[in-house]
C-alpha positions in Angstrom: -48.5 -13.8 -30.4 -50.9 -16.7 -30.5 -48.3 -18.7 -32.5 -45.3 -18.0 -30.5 -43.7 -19.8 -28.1 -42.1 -17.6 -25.3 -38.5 -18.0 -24.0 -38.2 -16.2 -20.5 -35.1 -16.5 -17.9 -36.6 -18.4 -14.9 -34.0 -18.0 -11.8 -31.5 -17.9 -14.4 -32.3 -20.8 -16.6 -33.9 -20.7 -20.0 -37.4 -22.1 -20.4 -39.6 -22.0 -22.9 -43.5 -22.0 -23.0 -46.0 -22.9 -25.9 -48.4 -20.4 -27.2 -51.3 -20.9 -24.6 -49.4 -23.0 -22.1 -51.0 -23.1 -18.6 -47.9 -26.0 -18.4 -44.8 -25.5 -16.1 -41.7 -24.1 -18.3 -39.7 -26.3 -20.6 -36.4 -26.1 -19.7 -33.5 -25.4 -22.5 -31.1 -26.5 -20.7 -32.7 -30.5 -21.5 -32.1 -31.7 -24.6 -35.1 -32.9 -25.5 -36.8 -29.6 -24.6 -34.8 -27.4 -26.5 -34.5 -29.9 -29.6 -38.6 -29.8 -29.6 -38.4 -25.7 -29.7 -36.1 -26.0 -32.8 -37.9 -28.4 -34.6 -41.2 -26.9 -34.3 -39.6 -23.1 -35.1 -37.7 -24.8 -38.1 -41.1 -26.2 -39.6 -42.7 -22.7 -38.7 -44.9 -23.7 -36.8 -44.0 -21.8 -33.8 -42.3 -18.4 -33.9 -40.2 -17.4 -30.8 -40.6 -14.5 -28.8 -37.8 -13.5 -25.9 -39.1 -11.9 -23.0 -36.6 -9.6 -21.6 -36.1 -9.6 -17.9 -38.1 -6.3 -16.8 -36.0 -5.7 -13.3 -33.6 -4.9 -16.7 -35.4 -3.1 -18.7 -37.3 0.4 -18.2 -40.3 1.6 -19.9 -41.1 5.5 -21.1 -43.2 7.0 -23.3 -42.5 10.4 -24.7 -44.7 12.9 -26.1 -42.6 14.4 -29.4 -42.7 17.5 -30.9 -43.2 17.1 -35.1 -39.5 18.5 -35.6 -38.3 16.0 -32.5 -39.7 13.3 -34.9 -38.2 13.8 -37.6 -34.5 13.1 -36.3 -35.6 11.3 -33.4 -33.7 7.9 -35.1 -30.3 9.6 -33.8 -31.5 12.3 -31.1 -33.5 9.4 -29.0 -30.9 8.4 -26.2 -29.6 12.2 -26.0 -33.5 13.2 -25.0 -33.8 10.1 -22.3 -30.4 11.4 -21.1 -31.4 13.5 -18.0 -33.7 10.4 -16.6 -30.9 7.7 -16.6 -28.3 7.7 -14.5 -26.0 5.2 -16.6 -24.2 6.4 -19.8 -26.3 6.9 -22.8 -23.5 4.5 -24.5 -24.1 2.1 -22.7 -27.6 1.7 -23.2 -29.9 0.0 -26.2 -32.8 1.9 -27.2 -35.7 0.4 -28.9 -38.9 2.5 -29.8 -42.0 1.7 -31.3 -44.9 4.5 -32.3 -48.0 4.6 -30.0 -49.2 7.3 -31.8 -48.4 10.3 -34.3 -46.7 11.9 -31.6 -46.1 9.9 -29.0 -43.4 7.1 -28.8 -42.8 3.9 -26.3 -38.8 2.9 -25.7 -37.6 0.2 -24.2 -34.0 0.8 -22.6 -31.2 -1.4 -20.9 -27.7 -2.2 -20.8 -26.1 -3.3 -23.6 -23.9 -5.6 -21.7 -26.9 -7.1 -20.6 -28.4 -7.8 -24.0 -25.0 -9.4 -25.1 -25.3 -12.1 -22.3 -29.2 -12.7 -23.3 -27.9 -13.0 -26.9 -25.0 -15.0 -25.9 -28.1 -17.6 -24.3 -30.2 -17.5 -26.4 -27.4 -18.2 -29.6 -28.3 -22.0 -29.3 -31.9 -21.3 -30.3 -32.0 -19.9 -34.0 -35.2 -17.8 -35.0 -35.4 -15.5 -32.1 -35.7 -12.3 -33.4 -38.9 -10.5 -31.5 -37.6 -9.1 -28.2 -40.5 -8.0 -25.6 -39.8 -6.6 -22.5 -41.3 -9.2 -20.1 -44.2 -6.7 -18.3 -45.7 -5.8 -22.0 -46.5 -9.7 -22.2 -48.9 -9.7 -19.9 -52.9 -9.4 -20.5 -53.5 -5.9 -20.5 -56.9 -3.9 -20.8 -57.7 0.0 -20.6 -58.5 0.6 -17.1 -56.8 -2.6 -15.8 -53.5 -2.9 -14.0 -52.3 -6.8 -14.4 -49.6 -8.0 -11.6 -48.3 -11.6 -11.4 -46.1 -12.3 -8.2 -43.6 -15.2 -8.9 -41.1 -16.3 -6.7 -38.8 -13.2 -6.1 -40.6 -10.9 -8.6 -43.5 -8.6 -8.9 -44.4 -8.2 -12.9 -46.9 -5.3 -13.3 -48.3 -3.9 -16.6 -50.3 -0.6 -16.0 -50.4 1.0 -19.8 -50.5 -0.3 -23.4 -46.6 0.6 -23.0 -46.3 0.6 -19.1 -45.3 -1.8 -17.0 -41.9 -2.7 -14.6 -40.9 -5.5 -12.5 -40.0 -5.5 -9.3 -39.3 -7.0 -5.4 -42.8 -7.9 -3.8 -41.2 -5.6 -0.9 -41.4 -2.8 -3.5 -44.7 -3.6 -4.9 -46.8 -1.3 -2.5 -45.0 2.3 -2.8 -44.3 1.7 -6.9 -48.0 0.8 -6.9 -49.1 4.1 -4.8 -46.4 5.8 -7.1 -49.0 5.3 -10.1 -51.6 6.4 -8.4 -49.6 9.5 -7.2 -49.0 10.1 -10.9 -53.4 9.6 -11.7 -52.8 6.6 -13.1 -55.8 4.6 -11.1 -57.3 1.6 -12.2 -60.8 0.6 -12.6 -59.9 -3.0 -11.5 -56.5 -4.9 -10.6 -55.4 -8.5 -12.1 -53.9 -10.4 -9.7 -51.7 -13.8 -10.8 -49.6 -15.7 -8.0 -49.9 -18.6 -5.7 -51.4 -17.8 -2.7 -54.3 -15.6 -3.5 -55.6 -14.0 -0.1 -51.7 -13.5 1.0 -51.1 -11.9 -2.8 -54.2 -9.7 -2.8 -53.0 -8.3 0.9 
């Protein structure tokens, strides 16, 4: 990722930021903004990464049985189909191994991922899709949260994470720890430290 420029939704407008950027967003709605994306991906210097709203997406990991991993290319959304309460057809799956038995999926709609592809069409070369709380700094033991505007980003787990309303932050947050999942230290990102931290 240190070569990849990140294209996020920002209050429903594109922007993109350069590997590293501590800069405010680059709009893709200027032309000048966008045109500088497309140069720089077309003389690969950059590659682009999406990150995928994640108040759309949800994160699980499952634990697989050798025999469940063996067919679990078509058998995946039938197993996730008791915790989601949309239709399994009208969901996108994507899984990646975290281990020899244990899997991370990403799932959303897939009306959802037509509008994002539908935005992003404009922009050629974006083919890495990351859910938006997986780009965050993560370390075992650390929980990362970044409060912008109207969201609370959280990453919890090499595969964990969720976004939500600030409002929500506290009992999702007391929900992990329910579940054993305490940290040895909290990452806190957001504008107004003391008020954040609180």
């Amino acid at each position: 990722m240190h070569n990849s420029a990140v294209i996020r939704l920002v209050n429903g407008r594109l922007a993109w930021y350069a590997p590293g950027a501590s800069d405010e967003p680059r709009w893709l709605d200027d032309a000048r903004a966008r045109d500088d994306l497309v140069a720089a991906v077309a003389q690969q210097r950059l590659a682009t990464c999406f990150a995928v709203p994640g108040a759309d997406v949800r994160l699980v990991q499952l634990q697989l049985s050798a025999e469940e991993k063996k067919h679990i290319g078509k058998s995946l959304p039938f197993m996730l189909e008791e915790r989601v309460a949309a239709d399994i057809d009208q969901l996108h799956f994507a899984s990646a191994p975290i281990d020899r038995l244990e899997l991370a999926v990403a799932l959303c709609s897939t009306h959802r991922m037509q509008e994002w592809q539908a935005l992003l069409a404009a922009i050629p070369g974006v083919r890495l899709w990351l859910p938006e709380p997986l780009l965050l700094p993560w370390r075992s033991g650390e929980w990362c949260i970044v409060l912008e505007g109207d969201d609370a980003i959280v990453r919890y787990d090499r595969c964990g994470g969720f976004t939500v309303e600030p409002v929500l932050l506290p009992p999702m947050l007391e929900a992990l720890l329910a579940a054993g999942a305490e940290p040895g230290a909290g990452i806190f990102y957001g504008q107004d430290q003391a008020r954040d931290v609180a």
